[in-house]
Backbone bond lengths (Angstrom), bond angles and torsions (degrees), N, CA, C in turn:
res aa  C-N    CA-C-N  psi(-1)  N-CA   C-N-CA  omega(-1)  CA-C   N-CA-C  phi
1 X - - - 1.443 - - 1.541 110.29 -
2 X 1.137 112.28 -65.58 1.846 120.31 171.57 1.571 105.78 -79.47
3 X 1.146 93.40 128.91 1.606 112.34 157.41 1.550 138.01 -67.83
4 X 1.323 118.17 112.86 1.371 113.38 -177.01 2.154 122.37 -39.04
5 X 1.035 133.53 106.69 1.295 111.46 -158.56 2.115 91.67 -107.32
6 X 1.485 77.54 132.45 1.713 85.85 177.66 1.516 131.59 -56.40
7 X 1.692 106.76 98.89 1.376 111.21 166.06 1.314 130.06 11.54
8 X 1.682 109.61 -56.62 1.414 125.11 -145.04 1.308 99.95 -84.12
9 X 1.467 129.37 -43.84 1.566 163.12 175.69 1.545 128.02 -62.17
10 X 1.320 103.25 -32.14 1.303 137.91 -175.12 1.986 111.93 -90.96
11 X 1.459 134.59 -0.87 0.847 133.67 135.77 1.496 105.56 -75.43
12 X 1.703 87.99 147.09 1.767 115.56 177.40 1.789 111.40 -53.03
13 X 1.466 100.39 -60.78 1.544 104.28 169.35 1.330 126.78 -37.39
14 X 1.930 106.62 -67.63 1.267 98.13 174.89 1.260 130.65 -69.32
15 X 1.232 119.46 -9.72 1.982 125.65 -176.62 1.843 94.86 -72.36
16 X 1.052 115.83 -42.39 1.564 126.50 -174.87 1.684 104.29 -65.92
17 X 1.104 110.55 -62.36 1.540 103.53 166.41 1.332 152.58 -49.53
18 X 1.865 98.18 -31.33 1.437 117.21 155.67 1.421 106.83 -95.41
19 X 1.494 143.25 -1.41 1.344 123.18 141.37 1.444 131.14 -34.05
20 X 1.751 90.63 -73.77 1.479 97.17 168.22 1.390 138.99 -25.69
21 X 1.729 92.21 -58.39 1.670 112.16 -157.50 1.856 102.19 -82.84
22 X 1.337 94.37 -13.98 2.171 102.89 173.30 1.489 107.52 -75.76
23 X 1.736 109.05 -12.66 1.351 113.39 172.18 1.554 124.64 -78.25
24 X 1.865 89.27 -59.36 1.427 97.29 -158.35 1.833 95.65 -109.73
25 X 1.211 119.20 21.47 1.506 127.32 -162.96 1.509 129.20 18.88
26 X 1.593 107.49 10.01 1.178 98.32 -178.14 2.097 90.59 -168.42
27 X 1.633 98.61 145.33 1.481 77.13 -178.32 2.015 102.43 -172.89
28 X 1.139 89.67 158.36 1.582 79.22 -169.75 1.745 120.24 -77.35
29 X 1.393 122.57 173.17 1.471 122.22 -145.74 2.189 89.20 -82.22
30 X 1.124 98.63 -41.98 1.364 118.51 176.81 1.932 118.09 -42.36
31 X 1.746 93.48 -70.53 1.235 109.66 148.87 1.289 138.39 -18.41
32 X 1.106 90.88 -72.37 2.394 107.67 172.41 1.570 90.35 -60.78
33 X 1.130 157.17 -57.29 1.116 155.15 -81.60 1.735 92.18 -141.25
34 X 1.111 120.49 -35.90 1.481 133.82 -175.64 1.411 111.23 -99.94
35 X 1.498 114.79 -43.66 1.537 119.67 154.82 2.116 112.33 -48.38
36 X 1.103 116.83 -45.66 1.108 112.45 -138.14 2.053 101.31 -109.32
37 X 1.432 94.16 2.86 2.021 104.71 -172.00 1.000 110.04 40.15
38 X 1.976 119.80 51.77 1.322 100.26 -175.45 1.710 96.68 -115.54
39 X 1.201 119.04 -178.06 1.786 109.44 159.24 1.375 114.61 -87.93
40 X 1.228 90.41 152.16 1.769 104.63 173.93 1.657 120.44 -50.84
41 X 1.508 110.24 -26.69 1.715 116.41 166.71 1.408 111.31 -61.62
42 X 1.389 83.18 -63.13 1.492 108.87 -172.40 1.593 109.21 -26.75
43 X 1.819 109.96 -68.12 1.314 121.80 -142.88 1.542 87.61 -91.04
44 X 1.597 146.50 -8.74 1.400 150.37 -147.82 1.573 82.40 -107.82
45 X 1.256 120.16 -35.81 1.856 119.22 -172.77 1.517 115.59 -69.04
46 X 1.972 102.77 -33.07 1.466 125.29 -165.89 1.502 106.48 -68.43
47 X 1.705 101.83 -55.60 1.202 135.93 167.54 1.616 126.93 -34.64
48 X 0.947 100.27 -46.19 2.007 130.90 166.71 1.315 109.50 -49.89
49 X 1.915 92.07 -73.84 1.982 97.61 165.45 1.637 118.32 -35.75
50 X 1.293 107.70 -52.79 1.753 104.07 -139.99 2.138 74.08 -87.27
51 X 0.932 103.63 -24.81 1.604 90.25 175.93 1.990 126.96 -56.47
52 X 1.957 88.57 -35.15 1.405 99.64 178.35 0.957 116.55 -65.57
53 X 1.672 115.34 -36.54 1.206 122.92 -166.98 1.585 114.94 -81.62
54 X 1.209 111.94 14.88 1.537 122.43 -171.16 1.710 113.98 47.63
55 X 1.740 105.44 45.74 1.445 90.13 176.44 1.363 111.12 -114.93
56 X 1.586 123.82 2.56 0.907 134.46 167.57 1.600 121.64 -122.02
57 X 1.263 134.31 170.78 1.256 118.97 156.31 1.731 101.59 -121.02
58 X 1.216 125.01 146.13 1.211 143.65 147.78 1.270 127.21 -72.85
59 X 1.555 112.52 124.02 1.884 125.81 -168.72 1.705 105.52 -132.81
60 X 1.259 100.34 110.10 1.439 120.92 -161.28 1.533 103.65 -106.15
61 X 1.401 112.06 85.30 1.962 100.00 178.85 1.720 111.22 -144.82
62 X 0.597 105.81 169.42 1.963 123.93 175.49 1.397 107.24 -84.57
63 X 1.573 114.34 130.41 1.538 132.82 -170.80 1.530 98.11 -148.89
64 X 1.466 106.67 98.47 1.654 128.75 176.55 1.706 100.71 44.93
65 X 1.718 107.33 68.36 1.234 128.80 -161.05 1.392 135.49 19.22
66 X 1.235 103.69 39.76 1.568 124.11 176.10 1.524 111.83 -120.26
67 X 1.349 116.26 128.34 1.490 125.61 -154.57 1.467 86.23 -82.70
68 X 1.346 113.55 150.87 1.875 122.61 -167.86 1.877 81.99 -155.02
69 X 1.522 98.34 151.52 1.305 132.57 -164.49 1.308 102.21 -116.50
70 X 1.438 123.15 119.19 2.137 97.09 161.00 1.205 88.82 -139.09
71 X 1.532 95.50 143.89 1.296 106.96 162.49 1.330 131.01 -90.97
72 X 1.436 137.07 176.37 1.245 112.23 174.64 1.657 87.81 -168.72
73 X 1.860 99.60 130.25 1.636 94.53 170.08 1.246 121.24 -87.85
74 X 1.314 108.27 156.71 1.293 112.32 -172.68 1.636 123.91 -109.49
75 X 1.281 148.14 175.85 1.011 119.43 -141.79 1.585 113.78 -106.28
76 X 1.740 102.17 2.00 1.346 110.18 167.57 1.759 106.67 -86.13
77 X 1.612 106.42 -20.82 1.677 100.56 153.54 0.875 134.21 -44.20
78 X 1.455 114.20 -43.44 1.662 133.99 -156.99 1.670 92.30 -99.56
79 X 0.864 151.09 -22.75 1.304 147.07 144.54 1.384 128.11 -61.68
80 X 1.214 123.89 -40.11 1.582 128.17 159.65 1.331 106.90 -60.87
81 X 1.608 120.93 -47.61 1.686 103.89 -169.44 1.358 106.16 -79.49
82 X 1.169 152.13 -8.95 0.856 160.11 157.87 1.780 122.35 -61.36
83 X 1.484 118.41 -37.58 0.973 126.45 162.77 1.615 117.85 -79.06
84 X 1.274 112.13 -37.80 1.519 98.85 170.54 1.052 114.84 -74.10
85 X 1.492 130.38 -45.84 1.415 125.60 165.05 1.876 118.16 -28.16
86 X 1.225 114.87 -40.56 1.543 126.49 175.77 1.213 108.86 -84.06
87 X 1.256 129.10 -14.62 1.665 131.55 177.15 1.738 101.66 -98.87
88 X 1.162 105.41 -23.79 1.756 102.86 170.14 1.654 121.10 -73.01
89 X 1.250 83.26 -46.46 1.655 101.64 166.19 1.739 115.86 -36.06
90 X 1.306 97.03 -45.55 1.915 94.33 -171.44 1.482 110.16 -88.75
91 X 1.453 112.60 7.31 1.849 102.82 145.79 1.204 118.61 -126.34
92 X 1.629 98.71 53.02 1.733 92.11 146.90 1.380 101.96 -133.81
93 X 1.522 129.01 163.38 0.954 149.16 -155.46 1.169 108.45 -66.37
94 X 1.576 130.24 148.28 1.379 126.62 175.40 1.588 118.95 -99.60
């Protein structure tokens, strides 16, 4: 009846981060970080996960010599959020 819902997805942080990024598919480290009231530890630890899990990719470069972060989901992201989103679905009421 209930659907197994993925571990990885299923923290608050990371569900908020792949919200976003299912929006705008790609977005700066700052960005997520100001959207989401989280800390910069905090959300760099979250970030790590959803990286292992190949649902994001991480983009590490210099912007008018200031180091900038982007994220960007990837398309086994966009398939996981999409599947938990459909596995959330089967506990709520019909």
């Amino acid at each position: 009846m209930f659907k197994e819902l993925d571990p990885i997805l299923h923290s608050q942080l990371r569900l908020a981060v792949m919200s976003l990024l299912i929006g705008v598919k790609e977005a700066e480290f700052t960005f997520i970080r100001e959207k989401t009231g989280s800390t910069a530890g905090n959300l760099s630890v979250q970030i790590s996960k959803l990286k292992e899990a190949g649902y994001v990719d991480v983009i590490k470069q210099f912007k008018d010599n200031y180091p900038q972060t982007i994220c960007k989901i990837t398309p086994v992201g966009i398939a996981a959020f999409e599947t938990y989103v459909k596995a959330l679905q089967t506990y709520l009421p019909k």
